[in-house]
N, C-alpha and C positions, 0 to 999 in steps of 0.2 A: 417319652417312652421309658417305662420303670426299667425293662429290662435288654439286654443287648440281645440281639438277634443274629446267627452267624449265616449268612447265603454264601450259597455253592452258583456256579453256571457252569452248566454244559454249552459247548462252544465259542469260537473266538471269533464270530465274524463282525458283520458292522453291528446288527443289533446289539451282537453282547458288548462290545464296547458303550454303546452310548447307556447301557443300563448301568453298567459298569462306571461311569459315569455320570449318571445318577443320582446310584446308589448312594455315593458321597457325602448327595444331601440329605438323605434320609436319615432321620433322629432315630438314635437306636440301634441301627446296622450297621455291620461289620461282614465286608465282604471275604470270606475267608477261606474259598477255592476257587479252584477252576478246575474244569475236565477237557480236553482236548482228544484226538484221535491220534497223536504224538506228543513224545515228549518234549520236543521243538517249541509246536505252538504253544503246549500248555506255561514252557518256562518263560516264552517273549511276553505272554497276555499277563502272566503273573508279576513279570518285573514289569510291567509300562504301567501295573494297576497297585503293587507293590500289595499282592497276594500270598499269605506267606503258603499253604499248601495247593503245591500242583501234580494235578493226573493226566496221566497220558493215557487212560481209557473213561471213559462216560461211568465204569462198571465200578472203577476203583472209588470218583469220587462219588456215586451214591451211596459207596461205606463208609465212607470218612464220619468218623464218627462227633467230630466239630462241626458238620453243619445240620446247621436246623430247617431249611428251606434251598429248595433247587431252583433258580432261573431258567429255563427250557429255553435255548435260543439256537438251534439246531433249523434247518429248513423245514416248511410244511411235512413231507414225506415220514419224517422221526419222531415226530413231536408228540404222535400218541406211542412210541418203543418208547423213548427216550422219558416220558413221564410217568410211564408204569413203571419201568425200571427204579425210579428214586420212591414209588409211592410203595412199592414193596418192599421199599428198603427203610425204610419209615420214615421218609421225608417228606415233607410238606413241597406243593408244588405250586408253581407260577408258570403259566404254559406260554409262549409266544402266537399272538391271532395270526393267522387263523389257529383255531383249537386243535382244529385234526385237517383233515383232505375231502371227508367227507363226512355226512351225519352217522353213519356205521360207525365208524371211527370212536366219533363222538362218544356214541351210547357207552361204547366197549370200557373208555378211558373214566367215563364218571362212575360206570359200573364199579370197578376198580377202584378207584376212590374212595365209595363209600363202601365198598367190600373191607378196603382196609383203613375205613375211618383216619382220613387223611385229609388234612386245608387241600383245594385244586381250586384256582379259576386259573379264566382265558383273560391274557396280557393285552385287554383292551382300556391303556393305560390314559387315552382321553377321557374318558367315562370319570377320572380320577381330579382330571385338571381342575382347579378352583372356578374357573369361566363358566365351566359344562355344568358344576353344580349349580351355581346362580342360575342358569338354564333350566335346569332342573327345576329348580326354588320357582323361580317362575310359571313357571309348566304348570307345575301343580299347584300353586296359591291360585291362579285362573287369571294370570295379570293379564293375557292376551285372549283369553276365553276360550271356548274350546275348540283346540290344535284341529286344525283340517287339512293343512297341506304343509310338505316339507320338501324343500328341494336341496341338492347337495351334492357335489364332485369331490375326487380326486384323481386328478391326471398328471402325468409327468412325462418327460421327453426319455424315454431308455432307450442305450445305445444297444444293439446288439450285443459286444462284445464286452463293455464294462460291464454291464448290468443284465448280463449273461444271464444268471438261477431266475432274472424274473422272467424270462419264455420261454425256459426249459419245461416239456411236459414230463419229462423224468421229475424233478423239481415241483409237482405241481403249479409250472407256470401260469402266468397269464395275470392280466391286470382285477379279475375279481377279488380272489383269493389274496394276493399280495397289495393290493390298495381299497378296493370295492368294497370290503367290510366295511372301512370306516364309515361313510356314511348307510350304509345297511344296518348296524348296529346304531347310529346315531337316532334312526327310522326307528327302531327299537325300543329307545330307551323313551322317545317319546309318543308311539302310539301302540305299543307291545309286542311281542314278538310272534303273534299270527295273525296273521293277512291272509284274509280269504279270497284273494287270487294277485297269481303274480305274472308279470305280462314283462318282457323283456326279449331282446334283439343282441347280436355280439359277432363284431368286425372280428374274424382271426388271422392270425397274421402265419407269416412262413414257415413258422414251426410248428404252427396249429394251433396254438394257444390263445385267448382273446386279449387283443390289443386295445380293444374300444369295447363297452356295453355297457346299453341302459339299461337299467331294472326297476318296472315302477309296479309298488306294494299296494293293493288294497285291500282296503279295512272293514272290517263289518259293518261300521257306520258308515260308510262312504270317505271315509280318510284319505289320502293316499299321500303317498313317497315319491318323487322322482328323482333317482339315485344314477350317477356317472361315475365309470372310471377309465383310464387308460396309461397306457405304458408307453405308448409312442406318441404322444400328444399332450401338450401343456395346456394345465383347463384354470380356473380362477380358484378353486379349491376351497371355495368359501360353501358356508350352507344358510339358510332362510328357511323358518317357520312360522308359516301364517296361522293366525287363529282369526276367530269371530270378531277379536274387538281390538286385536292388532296384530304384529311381527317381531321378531326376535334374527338380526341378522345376525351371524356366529364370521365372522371376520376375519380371510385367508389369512395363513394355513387354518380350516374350521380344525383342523386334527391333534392340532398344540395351538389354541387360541388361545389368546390375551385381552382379548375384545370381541364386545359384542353392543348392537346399534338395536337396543327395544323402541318401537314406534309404536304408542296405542292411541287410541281415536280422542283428540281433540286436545292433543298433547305434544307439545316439540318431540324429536326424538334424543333420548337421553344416553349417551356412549357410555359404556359400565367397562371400563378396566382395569385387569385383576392378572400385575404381571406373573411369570412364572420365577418361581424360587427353582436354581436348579436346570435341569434341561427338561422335565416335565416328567422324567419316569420315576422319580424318588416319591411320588405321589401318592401312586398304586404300590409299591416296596411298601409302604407306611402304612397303607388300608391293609396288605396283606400281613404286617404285622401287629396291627390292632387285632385281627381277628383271629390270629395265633394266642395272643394273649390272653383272649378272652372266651379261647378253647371253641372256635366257629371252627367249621368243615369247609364253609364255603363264604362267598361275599353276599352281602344281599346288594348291593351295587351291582354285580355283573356274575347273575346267580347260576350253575350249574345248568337249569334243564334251560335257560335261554339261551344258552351256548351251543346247548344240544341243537335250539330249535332255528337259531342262524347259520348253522352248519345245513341244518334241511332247507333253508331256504336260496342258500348257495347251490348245491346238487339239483335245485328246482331250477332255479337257473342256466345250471349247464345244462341239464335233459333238453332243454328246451334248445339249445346252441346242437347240439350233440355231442358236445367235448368233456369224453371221459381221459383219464390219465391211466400212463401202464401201467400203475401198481393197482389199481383198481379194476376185482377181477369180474367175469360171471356178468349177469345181465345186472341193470339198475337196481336196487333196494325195491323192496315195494312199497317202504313209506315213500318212497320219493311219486 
C-alpha cells in the first residue's frame, strides 16, 4: 500500500473490537479514532487499541479531520444515521451487514453516497477472505460447471441475557438479519442477486424475533439456495455448492473459512487451504483501501445496488414471517 490510510470507528462493542483487531494487519492503515457515546468508553477502546484520538459523540469523530474512512459498527438500527453522518462529513464509509434494517433504508444510504460522491460498501468481509476468492475463481473458470444448487447455515446457541441485542426487536433482532446474511449473500455472490421467487418459513421466539428460518432462492434458470440461520440452535455452519460436473464444500465456519473440499467427476477430491493472515477482517480494510486509492466510490466485489437488492430480499422474507421492527413505520414498502 503506497499510502497510509487513517480509519475512525464509530462504536466500541464486540464487532469493533475485532476489526480493531484486524485492522493491525492491514498494510497501509493506521487506525486513528474512535467515537463512542461517552467519554468512558471512547478512552477504555482507545488505550486497549492505543488510538491516539478519542470522541465521546459519533458527531465530533466524523470531523476529525485525521481520518480518512469510517468503520460503522454501531447496531443494525444506526447504521444508515450513523453512515450518512460521516458521508456528509466527507468520509469514506465501510458499513457493518446488515447495510441498513431494511431495503428503504438501503436506497436512502447509497442515495447519499453518491449524492455526495463518497467510497460506501456493506462490511460483508467473507466475500474478502482469500478461500471465498478461490471460490469465486472457480465458479467462474466452470471448474464445477454450471452452479445449480447451494446449501448453507449459520446457527449458534444465544443466551438470552448475554447475547441479548441479538432478539431485541428494538435492535432489529433475530437470527436473519444478525447471521442469515451470510449465507444469502454467499447465494449472491454465486448465482446473483435476483431470484425470482423466494419461499421461506421462520420459528419466532419470545420476543418476537426469528430464532430459526429457512429461506430457499430461486433463480430464473432453476438454480436454487437453501439458506439456514438461528440464534438458539447450533448448526454445522458450513456451505456446499453443486454444479453439473462437481461441488465445492466451503468448510465450517463457511463465514471465516480456511478451507474448502472441490470434488469434480472422475477426480479424488482435492482440499485447497488458504489460512487467514489476521483474524479475517484486515481483508476487506485492504479492498476498501485499494479502492480509495484508486479514487472507486464503491467495490465491485460487494457492489452498492447488490446491497440494496439483499436488503430487499431480507424484507421479502420477513413479509412472509410477518415480523416488522418498531422503528419501521407505515405499511410495507411496495417494492417489497
Amino acid at each position: 500500500m503506497a499510502e497510509l490510510i487513517r480509519w475512525g470507528i464509530i462504536g466500541t462493542g464486540t464487532i469493533a473490537r475485532k476489526f480493531a483487531e484486524g485492522l493491525a494487519f492491514a498494510r497501509g492503515a493506521e487506525l486513528r479514532a474512535v467515537g463512542s457515546r461517552t467519554r468512558d468508553t471512547a478512552e477504555a477502546f482507545g488505550e486497549r487499541y492505543q488510538i491516539p484520538n478519542r470522541h465521546e459523540s459519533y458527531e465530533s469523530l466524523a470531523a476529525d479531520p485525521e481520518v480518512d474512512v469510517v468503520y460503522i459498527a454501531t447496531p443494525h438500527p444506526w447504521h444508515k444515521e450513523n453512515s450518512m453522518l460521516c458521508l456528509r462529513a466527507g468520509k469514506a464509509v465501510l458499513c457493518e451487514k446488515p447495510f441498513t434494517v431494511n431495503q428503504e433504508e438501503a436506497l436512502e444510504l447509497v442515495a447519499c453516497a453518491r449524492a455526495e460522491k463518497r467510497f460506501l460498501m456493506e462490511a460483508m468481509w467473507t466475500r474478502f477472505l482469500p478461500v471465498i476468492g478461490e471460490v469465486r475463481r472457480l465458479v467462474q473458470s466452470g471448474a464445477i460447471g454450471r452452479p445449480v444448487l447451494m446449501r448453507g447455515d449459520f446457527g449458534f446457541y444465544g443466551d438470552y441475557e448475554e447475547d441479548k441485542s441479538a432478539f431485541l426487536p428494538e435492535l432489529a433482532g433475530g437470527a436473519l438479519l444478525d447471521v442469515g446474511i451470510y449465507p444469502i449473500s454467499l447465494a449472491s455472490m454465486i448465482f446473483g442477486s435476483s431470484p425470482s421467487d423466494i419461499i421461506s418459513a421462520a420459528s419466532l421466539g419470545r420476543l418476537g424475533t426469528d430464532e430459526l428460518n429457512v429461506v430457499t432462492l430461486v433463480y430464473p434458470q432453476g438454480e436454487m439456495a437453501i439458506t439456514s440461520s438461528a440464534i438458539r440452535l447450533e448448526t454445522p455452519q458450513d456451505a456446499v455448492i453443486t454444479g453439473e460436473k462437481g461441488s465445492i464444500h466451503i468448510h465450517a465456519p463457511f463465514w471465516c473459512a480456511e478451507k474448502i473440499t472441490v470434488s469434480l467427476e472422475g477426480k479424488e477430491p482435492e482440499v485447497i487451504e488458504m489460512p487467514l493472515q489476521g483474524n479475517g477482517y484486515n481483508y476487506e480494510a485492504e479492498a476498501v483501501m485499494e479502492a480509495l486509492l484508486a479514487d472507486e466510490l464503491e467495490s465491485p466485489l460487494m457492489p452498492l445496488d447488490e446491497s440494496i437488492a439483499l436488503m430487499g430480499i431480507l424484507d421479502k422474507a420477513r413479509k412472509q414471517w410477518g415480523l416488522r421492527y418498531p422503528m419501521e413505520r407505515g405499511e410495507w414498502n411496495n417494492r417489497v
